[in-house]
C-alpha positions in Angstrom: 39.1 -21.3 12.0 37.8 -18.3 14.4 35.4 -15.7 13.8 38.9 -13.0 13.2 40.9 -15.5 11.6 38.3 -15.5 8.5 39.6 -11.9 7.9 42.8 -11.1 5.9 44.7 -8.1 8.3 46.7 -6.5 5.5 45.4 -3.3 6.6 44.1 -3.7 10.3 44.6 -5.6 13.5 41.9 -8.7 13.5 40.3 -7.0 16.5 40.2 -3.6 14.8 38.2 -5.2 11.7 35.9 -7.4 14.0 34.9 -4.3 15.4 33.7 -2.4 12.3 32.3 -5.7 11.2 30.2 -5.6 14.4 29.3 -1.8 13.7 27.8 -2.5 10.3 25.9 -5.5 12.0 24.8 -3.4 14.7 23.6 -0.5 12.4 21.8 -3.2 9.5 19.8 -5.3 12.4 18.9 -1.7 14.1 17.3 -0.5 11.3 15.2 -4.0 10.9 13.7 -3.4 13.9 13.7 0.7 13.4 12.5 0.4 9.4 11.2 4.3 9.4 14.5 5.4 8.3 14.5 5.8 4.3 17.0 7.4 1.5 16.1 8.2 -1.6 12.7 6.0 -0.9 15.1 3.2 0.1 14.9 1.8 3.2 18.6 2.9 4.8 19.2 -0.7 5.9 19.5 -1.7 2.0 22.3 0.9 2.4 24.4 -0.6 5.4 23.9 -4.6 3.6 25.7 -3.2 0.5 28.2 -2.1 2.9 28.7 -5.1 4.6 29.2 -7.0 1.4 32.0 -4.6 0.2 33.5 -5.1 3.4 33.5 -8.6 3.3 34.7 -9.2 0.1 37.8 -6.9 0.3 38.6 -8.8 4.0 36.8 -12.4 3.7 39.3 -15.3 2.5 36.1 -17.1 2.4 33.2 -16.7 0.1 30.2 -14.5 1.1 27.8 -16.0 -0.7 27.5 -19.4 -1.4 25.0 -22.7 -2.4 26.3 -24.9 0.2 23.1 -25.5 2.2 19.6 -26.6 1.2 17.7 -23.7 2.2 20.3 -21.4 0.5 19.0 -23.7 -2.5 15.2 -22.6 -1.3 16.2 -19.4 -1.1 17.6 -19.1 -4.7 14.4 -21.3 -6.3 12.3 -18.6 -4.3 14.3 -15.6 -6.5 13.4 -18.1 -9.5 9.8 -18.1 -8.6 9.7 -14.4 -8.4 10.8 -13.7 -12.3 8.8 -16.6 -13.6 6.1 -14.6 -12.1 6.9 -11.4 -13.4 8.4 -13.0 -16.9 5.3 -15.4 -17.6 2.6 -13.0 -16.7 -0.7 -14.1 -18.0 -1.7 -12.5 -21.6 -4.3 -11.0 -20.5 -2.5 -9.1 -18.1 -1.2 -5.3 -19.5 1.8 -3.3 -19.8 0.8 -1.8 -16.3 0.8 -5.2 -14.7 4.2 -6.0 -15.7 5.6 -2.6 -14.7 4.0 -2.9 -11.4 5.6 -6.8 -11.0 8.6 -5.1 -12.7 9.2 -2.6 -9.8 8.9 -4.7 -6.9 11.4 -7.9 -8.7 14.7 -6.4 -6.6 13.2 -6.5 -3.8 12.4 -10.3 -3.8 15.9 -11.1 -5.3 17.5 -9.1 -2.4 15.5 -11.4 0.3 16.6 -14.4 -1.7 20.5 -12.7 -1.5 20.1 -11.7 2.4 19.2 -15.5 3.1 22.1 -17.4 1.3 24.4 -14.4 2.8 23.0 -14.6 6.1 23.3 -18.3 6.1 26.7 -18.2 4.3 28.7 -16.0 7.1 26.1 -17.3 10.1 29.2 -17.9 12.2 29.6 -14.0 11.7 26.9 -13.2 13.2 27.4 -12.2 17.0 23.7 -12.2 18.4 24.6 -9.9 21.2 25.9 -7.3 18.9 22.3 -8.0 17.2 19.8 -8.4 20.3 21.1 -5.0 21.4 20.5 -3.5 18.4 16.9 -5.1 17.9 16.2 -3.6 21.2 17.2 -0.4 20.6 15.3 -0.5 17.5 12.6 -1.5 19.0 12.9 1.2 21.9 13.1 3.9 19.0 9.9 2.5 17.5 7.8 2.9 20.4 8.8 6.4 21.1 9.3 7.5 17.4 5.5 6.1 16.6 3.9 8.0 20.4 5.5 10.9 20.3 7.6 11.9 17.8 6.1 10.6 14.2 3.9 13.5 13.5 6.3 15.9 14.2 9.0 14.5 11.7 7.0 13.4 9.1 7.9 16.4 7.3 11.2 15.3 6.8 11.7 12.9 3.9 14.3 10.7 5.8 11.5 9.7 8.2 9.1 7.6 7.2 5.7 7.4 9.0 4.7 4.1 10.9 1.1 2.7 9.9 -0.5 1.0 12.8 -0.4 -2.2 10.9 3.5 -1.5 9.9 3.6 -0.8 13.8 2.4 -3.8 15.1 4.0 -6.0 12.7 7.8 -4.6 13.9 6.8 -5.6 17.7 5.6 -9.3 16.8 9.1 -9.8 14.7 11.1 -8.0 17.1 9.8 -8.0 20.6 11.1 -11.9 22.4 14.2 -11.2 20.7 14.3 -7.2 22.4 12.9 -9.0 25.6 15.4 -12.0 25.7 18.0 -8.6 25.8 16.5 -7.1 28.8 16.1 -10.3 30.6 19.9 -10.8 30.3 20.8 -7.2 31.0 18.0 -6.3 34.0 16.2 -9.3 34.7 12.9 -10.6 34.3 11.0 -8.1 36.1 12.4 -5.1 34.3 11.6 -7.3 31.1 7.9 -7.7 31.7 7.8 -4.6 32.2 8.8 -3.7 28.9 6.8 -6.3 27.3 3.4 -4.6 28.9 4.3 -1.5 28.0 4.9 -3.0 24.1 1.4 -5.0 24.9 -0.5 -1.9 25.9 0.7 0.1 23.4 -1.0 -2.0 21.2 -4.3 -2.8 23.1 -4.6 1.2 22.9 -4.3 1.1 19.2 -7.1 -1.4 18.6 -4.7 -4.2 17.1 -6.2 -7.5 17.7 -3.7 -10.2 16.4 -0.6 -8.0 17.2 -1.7 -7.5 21.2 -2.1 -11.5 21.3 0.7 -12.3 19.2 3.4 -10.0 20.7 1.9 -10.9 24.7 2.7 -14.0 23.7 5.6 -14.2 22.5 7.5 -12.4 25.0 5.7 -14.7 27.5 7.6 -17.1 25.9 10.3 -16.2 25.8 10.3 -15.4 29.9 9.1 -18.6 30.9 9.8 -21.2 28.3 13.1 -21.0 28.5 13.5 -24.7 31.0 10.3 -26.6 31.2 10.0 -28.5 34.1 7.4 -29.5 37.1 7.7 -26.3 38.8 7.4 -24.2 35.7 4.0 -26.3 34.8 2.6 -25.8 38.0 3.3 -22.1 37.9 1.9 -21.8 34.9 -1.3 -24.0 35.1 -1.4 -21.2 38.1 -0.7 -18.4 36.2 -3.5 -19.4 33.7 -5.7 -19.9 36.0 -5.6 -16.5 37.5 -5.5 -14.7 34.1 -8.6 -16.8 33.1 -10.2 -15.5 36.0 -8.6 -11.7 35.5 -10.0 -12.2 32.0 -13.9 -13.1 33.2 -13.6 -10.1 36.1 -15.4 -7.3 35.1 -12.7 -4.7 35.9 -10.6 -6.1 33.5 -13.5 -6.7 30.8 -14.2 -2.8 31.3 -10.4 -2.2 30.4 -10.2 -3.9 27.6 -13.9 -2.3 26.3 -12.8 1.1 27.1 -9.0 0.8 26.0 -10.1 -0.9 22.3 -13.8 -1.7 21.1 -12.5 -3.9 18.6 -10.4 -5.8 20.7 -13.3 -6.0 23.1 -15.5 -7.7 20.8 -12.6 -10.0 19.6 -12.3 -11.3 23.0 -15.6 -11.3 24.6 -18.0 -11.1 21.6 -16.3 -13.8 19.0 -19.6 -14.8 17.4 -19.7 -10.8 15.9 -16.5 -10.7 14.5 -17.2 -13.9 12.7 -20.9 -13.1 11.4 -21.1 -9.0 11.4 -16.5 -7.5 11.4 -15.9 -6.0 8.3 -12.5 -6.5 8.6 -12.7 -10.8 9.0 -15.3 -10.6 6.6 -12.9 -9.0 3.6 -10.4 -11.1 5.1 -12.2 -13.7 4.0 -13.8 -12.7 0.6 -10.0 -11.8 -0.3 -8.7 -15.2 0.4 -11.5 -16.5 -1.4 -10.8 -14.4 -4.1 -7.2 -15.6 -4.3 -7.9 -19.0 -4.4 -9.6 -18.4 -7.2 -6.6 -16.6 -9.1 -4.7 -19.7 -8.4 -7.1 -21.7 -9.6 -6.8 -19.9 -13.0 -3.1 -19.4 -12.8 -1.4 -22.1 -10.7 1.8 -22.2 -11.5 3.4 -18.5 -12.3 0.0 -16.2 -10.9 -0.5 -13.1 -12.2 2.5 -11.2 -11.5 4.0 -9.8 -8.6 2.5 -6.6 -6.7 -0.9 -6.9 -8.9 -3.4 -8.5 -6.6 -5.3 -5.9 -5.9 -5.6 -4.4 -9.2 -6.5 -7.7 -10.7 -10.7 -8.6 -10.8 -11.8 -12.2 -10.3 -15.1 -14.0 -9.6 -14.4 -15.7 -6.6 -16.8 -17.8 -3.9 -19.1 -14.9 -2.7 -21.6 -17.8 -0.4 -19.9 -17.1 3.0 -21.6 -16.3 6.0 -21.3 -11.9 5.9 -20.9 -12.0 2.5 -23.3 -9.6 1.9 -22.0 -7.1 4.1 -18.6 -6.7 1.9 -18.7 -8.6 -1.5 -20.7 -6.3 -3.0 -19.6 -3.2 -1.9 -17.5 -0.7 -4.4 -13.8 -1.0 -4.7 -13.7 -4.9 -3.1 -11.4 -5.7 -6.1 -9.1 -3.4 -5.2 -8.2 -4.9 -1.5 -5.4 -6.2 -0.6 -5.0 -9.9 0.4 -4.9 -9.6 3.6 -3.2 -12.5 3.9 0.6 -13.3 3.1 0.5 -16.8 1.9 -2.5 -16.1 -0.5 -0.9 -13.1 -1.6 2.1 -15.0 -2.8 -0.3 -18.2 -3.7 -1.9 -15.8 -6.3 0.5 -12.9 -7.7 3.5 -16.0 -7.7 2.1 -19.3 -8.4 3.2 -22.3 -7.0 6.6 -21.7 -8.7 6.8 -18.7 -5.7 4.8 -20.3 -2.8 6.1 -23.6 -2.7 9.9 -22.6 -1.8 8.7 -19.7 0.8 6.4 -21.8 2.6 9.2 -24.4 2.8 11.5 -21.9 4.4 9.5 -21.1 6.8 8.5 -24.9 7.6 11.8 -26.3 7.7 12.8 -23.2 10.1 9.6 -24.0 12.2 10.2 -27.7 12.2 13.7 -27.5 12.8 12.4 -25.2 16.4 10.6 -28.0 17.6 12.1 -30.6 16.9 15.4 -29.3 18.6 14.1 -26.9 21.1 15.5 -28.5 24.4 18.9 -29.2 22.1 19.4 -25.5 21.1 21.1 -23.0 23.3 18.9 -20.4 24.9 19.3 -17.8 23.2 18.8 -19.4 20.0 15.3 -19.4 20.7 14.1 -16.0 20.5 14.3 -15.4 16.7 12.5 -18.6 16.2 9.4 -18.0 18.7 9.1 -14.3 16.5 9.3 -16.2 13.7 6.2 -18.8 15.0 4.5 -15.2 16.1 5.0 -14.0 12.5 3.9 -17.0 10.5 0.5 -16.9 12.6 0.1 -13.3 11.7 1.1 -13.4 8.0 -2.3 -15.0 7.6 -4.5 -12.1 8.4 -2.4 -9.3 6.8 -0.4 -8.6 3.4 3.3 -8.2 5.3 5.8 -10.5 3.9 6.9 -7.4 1.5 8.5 -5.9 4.4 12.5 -6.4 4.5 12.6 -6.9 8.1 10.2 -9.8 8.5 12.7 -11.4 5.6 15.9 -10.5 7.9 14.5 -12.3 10.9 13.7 -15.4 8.6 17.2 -15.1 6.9 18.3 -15.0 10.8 16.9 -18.0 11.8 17.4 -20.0 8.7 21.2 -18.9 9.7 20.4 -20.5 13.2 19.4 -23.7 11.6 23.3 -24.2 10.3 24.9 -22.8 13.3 25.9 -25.5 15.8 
């Protein structure tokens, strides 16, 4: 059965409804990689997904949702997970806590619904319709978080870009917006744009995202057939970015563009004995391995890591130079998989750390196999897994449509 053929044509040609089904999957994946645009404190994207359900269910002879595949399964043990944690809170947790856990529930059962959709109708999903939109979202970031963020921030439909939020958009978003331009312009017009992404953030100071997004698009630009000539050019490559790297013009770039990129790069043994922010990095995982410790299996409720106060491992090197200093409790975790380790349990973290690993596995094991343009969701989503460990991000809707993507790629031969 064809991609139209799924759609009853009672009221419109087949063409006519594949065409607003592509508009509503143009609009929903531009706002994933656009995410500034909010209703009613709503992210509008929520909007245009409620949309596309009520237009596949009055046009669908198929079922939108469904339990067919294992990570749809996953996906729905993961929604489980996320009201045992909110249901079995600890006793000695307060009203407050459950409110807070209380608030955030929807959005954890809408990531669980947008992977067994996405996986559902993944022969629906026309990755051109959604590589331009990325890109364009992406585009809009850039511009909307330079120039024109503080002059609509006084609008309530706008809402403003954090460098973290920032950074985290480009390392989802950016080989799958590159893999677009390389199609459309070539490969010269899309390193280009990856630069300008790369410097963007080398001007903003953010370490992890600078690395993570350079590399990715890399990938995506060079990776695409391995073979003799391609190792040789890039053993080449290396070697003259190595030596780039040790040239002092480029180490006076980098030192007057970002001191704390700087020092990650040429001064490593600081940022590991003296950087505030690896140092509370650290203390915070510590500090959730601890709360899992106490409460394995259901943690202590969603959204309340930072308000809840443990004794954790404090002998670290740096210790002293955070641990003790007022408010540490009230961090964040800094780092996805302990956050969801601690505030879920193992009830929460086993099923999202198996989504990501079978979508990971299933890359490498099947990366020659799978068309090119496969790929680029699933090198974001390497990109992303790295950086979920230094930063609290997985709340975010848009990091859970690009993993509902490529779980969707997994099924889609």
């Amino acid at each position: 059965m064809s991609k139209v053929e799924k759609y009853s044509g009672t009221c419109y040609s087949g063409n006519m409804i594949w065409r607003k089904w592509n508009r509503l999957l143009f609009f929903y994946s531009f706002l994933m990689a656009f995410p500034a645009v909010v209703f009613f404190g709503l992210n509008a994207s929520l909007f245009i997904f409620g949309g596309m359900l009520v237009f596949l269910w009055k046009n669908s002879r198929v079922s939108i949702l469904g339990l067919s595949k294992f990570l749809q399964w996953v996906a729905l043990f993961f929604a489980f997970g996320a009201l045992a944690s909110v249901f079995f809170m600890p006793e000695e947790q307060s009203d407050l806590a459950f409110q807070r856990a209380l608030s955030v529930l929807p959005n954890y059962l809408y990531w669980s619904i947008l992977i067994i959709f996405l996986i559902q109708n993944r022969h629906l999903l026309d990755l051109n319709v959604i590589y331009s939109a990325i890109f364009w979202g992406v585009t809009f970031s850039v511009f909307y978080y330079l120039i024109l963020q503080s002059s609509l921030s006084f609008l309530s439909v706008f809402k403003k870009f954090t460098p973290n939020n920032f950074s985290f958009v480009l390392i989802c978003y950016a080989p799958l917006s590159v893999f677009y331009l390389k199609n459309r312009k070539g490969n010269v017009w899309a390193l280009l744009y990856l630069l300008l992404m790369s410097l963007v953030l080398l001007q903003d100071g953010r370490r992890s995202g600078f690395v993570l997004v350079l590399a990715g698009g890399l990938a995506v630009l060079f990776l695409s057939k391995v073979s003799w000539r391609l190792v040789f050019s890039g053993g080449l490559a290396f070697s003259i970015l190595l030596a780039l790297y040790h040239s002092p013009l480029v180490e006076n770039f980098i030192y007057d563009s970002s001191d704390r990129i700087y020092t990650f790069m040429y001064r490593t043994d600081e940022v590991f004995s003296s950087d505030p922010s690896y140092l509370i990095r650290v203390a915070m995982v510590k500090k959730g391995l601890a709360i899992y410790a106490k409460h394995p299996v259901t943690g202590i409720g969603l959204n309340n890591f930072s308000k809840y106060s443990a004794n954790f491992d404090r002998a670290f090197p740096g210790a002293e130079l955070v641990v003790f200093k007022r408010g540490i409790q009230r961090k964040s975790a800094h780092n996805s998989y302990v956050n969801v380790l601690a505030e879920g349990g193992l009830l929460l973290f086993i099923p999202f750390v198996l989504i990501l690993l079978w979508c990971l596995l299933y890359f490498g094991f099947n990366y020659f196999s799978m068309p090119e343009a496969h790929r680029p969701p699933f090198i974001a989503l390497t990109a992303m897994a790295v950086h979920l460990y230094f930063i609290t991000a997985i709340v975010n809707v848009f990091a859970w449509f690009l993993i509902g993507l490529c779980c969707s790629l997994v099924y889609r031969k």
